[in-house]
MDTraj code that builds the backbone (N, CA, C; nanometers):
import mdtraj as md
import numpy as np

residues = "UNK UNK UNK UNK UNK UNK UNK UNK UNK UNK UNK UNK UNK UNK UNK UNK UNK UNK UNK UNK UNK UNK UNK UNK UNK UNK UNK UNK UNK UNK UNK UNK UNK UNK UNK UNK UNK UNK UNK UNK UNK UNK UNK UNK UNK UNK UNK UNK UNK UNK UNK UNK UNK UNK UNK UNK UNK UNK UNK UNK UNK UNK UNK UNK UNK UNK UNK UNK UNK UNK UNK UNK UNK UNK UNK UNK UNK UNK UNK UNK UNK UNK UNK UNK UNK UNK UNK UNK UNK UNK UNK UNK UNK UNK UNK UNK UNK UNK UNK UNK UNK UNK UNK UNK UNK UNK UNK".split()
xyz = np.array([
    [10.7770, 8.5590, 8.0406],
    [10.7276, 8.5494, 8.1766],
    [10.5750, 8.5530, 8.1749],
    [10.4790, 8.5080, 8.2162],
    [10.3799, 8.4271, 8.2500],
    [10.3093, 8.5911, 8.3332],
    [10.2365, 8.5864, 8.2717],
    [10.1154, 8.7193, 8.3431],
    [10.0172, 8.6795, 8.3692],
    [10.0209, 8.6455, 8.5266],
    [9.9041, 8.6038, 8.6364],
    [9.9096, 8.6355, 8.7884],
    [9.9786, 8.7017, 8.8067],
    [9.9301, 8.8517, 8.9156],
    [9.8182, 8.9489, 8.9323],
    [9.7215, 8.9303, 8.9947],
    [9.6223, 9.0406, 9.0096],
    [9.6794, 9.1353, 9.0717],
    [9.5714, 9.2339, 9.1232],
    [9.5955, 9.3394, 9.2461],
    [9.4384, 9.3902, 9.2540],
    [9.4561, 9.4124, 9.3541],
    [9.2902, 9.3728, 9.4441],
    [9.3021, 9.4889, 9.5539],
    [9.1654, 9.5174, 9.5951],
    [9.1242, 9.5750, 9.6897],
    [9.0236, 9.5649, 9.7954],
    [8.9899, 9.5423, 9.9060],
    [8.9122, 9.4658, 9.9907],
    [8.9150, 9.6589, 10.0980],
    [8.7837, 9.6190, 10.1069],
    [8.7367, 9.7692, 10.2105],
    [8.7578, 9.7142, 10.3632],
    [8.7713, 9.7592, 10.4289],
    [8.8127, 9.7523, 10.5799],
    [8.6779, 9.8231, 10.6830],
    [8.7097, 9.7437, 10.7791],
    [8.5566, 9.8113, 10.8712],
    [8.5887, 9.9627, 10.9228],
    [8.5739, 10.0248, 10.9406],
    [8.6674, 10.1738, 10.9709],
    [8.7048, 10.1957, 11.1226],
    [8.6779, 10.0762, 11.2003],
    [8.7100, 10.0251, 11.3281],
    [8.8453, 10.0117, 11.3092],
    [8.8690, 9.9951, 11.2255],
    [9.0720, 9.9428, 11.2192],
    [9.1453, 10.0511, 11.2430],
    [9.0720, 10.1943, 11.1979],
    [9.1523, 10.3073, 11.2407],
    [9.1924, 10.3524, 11.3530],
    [9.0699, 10.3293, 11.4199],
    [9.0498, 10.3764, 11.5790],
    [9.1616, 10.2692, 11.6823],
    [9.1345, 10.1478, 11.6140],
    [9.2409, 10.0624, 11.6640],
    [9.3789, 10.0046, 11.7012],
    [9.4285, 10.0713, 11.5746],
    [9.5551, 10.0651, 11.5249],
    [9.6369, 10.1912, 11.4728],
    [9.7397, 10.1960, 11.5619],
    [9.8474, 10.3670, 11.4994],
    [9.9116, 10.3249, 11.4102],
    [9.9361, 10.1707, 11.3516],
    [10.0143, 10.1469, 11.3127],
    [9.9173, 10.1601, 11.1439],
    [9.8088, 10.1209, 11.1792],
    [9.7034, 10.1756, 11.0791],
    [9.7088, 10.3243, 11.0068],
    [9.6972, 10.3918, 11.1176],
    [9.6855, 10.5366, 11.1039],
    [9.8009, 10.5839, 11.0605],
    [9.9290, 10.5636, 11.1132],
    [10.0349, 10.6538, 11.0997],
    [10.0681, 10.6219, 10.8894],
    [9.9852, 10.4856, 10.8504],
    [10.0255, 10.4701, 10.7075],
    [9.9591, 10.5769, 10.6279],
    [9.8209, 10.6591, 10.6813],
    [9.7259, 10.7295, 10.6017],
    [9.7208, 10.8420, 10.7035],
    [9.8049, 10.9277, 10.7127],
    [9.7568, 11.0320, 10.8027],
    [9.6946, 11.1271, 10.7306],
    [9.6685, 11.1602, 10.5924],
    [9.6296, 11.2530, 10.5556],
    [9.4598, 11.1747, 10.4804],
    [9.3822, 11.0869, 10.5615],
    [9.2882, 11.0435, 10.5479],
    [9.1349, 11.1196, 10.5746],
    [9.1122, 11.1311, 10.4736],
    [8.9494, 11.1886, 10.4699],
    [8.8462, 11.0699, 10.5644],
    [8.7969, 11.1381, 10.6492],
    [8.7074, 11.0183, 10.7601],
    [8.6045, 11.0184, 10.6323],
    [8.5572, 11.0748, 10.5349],
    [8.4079, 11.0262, 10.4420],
    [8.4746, 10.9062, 10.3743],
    [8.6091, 10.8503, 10.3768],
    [8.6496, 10.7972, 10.1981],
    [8.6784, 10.6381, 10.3399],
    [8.6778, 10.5136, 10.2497],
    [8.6635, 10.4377, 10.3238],
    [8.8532, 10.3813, 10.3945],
    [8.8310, 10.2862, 10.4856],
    [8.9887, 10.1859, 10.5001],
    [9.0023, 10.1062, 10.4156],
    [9.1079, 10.0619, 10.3292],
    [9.0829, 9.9735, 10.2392],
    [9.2580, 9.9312, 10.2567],
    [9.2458, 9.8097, 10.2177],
    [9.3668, 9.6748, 10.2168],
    [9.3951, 9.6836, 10.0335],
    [9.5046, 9.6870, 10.0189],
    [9.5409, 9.6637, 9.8442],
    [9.6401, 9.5646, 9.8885],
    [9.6625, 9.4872, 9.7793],
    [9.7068, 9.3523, 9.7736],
    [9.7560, 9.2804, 9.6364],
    [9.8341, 9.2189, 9.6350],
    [9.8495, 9.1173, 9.4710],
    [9.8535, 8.9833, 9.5372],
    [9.8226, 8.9428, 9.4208],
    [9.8124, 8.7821, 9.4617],
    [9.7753, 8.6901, 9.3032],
    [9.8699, 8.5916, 9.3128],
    [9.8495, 8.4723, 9.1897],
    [9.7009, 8.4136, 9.1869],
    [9.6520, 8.3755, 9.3168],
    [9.4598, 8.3753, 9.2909],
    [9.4013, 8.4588, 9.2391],
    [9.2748, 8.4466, 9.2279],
    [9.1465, 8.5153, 9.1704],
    [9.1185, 8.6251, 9.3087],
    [9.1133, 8.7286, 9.2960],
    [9.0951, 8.8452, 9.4096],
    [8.9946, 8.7892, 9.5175],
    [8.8433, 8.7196, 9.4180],
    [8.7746, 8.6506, 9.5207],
    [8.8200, 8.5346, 9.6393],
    [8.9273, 8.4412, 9.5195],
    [9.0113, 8.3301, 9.6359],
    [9.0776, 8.3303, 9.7316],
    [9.1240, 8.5169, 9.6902],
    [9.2381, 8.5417, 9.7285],
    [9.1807, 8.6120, 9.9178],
    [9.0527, 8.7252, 9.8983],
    [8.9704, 8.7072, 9.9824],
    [8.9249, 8.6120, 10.0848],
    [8.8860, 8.5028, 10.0591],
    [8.8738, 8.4013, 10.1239],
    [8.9657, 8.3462, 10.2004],
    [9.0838, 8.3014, 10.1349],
    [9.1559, 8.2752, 10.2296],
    [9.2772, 8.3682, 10.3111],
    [9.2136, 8.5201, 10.2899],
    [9.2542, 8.6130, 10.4180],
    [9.1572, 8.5933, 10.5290],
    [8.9887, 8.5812, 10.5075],
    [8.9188, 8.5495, 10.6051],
    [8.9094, 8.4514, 10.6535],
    [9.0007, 8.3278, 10.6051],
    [9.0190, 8.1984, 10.6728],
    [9.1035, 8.1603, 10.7331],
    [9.1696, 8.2699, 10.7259],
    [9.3220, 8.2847, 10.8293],
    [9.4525, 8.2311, 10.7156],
    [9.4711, 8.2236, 10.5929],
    [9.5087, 8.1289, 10.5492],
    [9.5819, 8.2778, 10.4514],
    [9.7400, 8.2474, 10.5466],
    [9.8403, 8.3685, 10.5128],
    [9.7637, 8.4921, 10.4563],
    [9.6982, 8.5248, 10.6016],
    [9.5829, 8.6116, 10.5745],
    [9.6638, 8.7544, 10.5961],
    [9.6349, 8.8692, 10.5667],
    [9.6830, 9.0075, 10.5938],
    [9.6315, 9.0292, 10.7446],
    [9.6710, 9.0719, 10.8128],
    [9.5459, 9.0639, 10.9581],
    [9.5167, 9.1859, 11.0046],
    [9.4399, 9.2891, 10.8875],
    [9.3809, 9.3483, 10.9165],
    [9.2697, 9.3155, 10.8369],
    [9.3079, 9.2297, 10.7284],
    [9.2237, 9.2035, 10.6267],
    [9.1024, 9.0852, 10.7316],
    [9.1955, 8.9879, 10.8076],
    [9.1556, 8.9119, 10.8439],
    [9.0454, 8.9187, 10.9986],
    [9.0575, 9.0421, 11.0345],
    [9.0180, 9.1237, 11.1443],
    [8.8976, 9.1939, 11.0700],
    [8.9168, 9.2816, 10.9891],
    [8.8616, 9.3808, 10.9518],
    [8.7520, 9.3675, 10.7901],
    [8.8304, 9.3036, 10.7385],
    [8.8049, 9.2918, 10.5710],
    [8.6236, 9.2487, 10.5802],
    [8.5761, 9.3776, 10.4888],
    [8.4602, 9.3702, 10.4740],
    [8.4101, 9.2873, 10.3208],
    [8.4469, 9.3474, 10.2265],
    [8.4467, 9.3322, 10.0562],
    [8.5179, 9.3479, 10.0044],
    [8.5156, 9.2688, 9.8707],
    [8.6366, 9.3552, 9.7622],
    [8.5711, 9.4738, 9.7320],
    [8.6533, 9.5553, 9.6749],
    [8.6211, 9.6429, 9.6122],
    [8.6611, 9.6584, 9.4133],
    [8.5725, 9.6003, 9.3322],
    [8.6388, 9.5697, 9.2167],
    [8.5724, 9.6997, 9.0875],
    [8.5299, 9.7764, 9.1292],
    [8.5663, 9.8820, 9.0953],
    [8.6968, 9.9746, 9.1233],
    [8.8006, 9.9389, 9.1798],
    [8.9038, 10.0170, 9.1994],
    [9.0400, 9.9440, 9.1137],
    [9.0011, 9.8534, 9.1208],
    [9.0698, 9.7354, 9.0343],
    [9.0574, 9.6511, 8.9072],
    [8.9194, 9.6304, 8.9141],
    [8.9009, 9.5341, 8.7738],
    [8.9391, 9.5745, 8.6610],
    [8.9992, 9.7447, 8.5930],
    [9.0983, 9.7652, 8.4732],
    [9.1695, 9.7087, 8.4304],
    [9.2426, 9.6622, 8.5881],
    [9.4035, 9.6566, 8.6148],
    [9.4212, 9.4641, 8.5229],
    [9.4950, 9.4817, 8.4581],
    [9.4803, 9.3634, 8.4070],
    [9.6010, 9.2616, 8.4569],
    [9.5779, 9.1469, 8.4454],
    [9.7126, 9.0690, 8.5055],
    [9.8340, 9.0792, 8.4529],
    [9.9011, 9.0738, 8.5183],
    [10.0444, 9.0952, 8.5263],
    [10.1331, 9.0296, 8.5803],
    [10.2838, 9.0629, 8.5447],
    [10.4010, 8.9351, 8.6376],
    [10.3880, 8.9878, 8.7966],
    [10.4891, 8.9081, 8.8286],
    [10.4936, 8.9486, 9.0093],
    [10.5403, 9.0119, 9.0205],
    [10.6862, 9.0661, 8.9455],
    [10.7242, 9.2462, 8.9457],
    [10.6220, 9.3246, 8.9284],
    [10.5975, 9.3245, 8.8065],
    [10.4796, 9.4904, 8.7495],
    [10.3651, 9.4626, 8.8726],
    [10.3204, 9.3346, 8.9047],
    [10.2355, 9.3752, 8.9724],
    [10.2705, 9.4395, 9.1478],
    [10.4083, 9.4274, 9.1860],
    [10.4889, 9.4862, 9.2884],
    [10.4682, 9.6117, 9.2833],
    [10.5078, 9.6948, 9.1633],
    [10.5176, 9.8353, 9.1706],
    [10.3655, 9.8743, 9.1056],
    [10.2311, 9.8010, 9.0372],
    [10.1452, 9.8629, 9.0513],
    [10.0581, 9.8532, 9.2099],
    [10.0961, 9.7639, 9.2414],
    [10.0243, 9.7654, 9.4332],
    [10.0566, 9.8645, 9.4745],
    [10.1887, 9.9321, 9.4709],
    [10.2710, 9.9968, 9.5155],
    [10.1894, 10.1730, 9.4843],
    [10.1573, 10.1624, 9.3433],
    [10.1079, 10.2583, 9.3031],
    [10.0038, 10.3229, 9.3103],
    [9.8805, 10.1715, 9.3066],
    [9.7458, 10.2228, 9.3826],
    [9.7162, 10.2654, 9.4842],
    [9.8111, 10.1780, 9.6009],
    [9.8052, 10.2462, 9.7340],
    [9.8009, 10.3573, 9.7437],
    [9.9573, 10.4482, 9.7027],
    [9.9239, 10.5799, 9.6727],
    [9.8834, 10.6439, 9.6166],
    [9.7862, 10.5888, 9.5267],
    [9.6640, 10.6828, 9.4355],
    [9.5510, 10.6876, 9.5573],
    [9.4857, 10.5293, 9.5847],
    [9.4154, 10.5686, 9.7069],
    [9.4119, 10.6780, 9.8248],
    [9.5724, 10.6435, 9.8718],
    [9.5853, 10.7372, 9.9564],
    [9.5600, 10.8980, 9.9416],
    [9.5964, 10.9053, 9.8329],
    [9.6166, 11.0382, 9.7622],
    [9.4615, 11.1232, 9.7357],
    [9.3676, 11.0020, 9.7553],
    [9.2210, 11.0266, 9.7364],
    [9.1614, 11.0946, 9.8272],
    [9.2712, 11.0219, 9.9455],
    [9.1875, 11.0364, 10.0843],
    [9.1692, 10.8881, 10.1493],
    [9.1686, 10.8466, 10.1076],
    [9.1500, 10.6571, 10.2147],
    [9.2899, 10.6463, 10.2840],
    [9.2347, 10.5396, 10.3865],
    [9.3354, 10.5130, 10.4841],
    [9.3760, 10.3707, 10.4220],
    [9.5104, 10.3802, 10.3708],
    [9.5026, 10.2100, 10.3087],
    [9.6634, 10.1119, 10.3968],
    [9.6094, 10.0105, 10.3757],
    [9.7407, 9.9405, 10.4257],
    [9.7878, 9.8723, 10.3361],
    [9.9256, 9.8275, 10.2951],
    [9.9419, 9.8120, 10.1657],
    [10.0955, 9.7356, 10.2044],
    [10.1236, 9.5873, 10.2138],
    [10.2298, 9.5489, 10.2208],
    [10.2996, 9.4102, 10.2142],
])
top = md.Topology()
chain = top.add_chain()
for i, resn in enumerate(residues, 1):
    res = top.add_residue(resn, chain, resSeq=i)
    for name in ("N", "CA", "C"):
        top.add_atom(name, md.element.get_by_symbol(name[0]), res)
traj = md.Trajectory(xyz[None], top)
């Protein structure tokens, strides 16, 4: 099987919190200092993959609302992977993030 799955992270404006319960109720145990952030996989390049959330183009729509930057310090370790492993590592960062303190949306 073919390993070309990323997993990515894009920071969020922190307006999304205030906005959305549906936001909030995913990170209730969120530190207001640590940022909102979107985790994600995707067969593009994290940058491509970026782009066409801000182009509307089967965009996440908070990403597409909100999405400030990647964030590739939280990610760039993570090396590519199939579309399973990379299922349950999305799965995993989220709740490492969360676990940090960030409010993340992840789905």
């Amino acid at each position: 099987m073919k390993k070309r799955c990323c997993v990515y992270v894009i920071r969020l404006d922190s307006a999304v919190w205030e906005k959305s319960g549906a936001f909030r109720r995913e990170s209730p145990g969120r530190d207001p200092r640590k940022p909102c952030v979107y985790v994600g996989k995707s067969g593009l390049p994290p940058e491509q993959r970026f782009k066409s959330h801000k182009d509307g183009q089967k965009a996440g729509r908070f990403v597409e609302r909100y999405g400030l930057a990647l964030l590739p310090r939280l990610y760039e370790r993570i090396p590519l992977m199939t579309h399973e492993d990379a299922l349950v590592m999305e799965k995993m960062l989220a709740k490492r993030l969360r676990r940090r303190g960030c409010a993340v949306w992840q789905h």
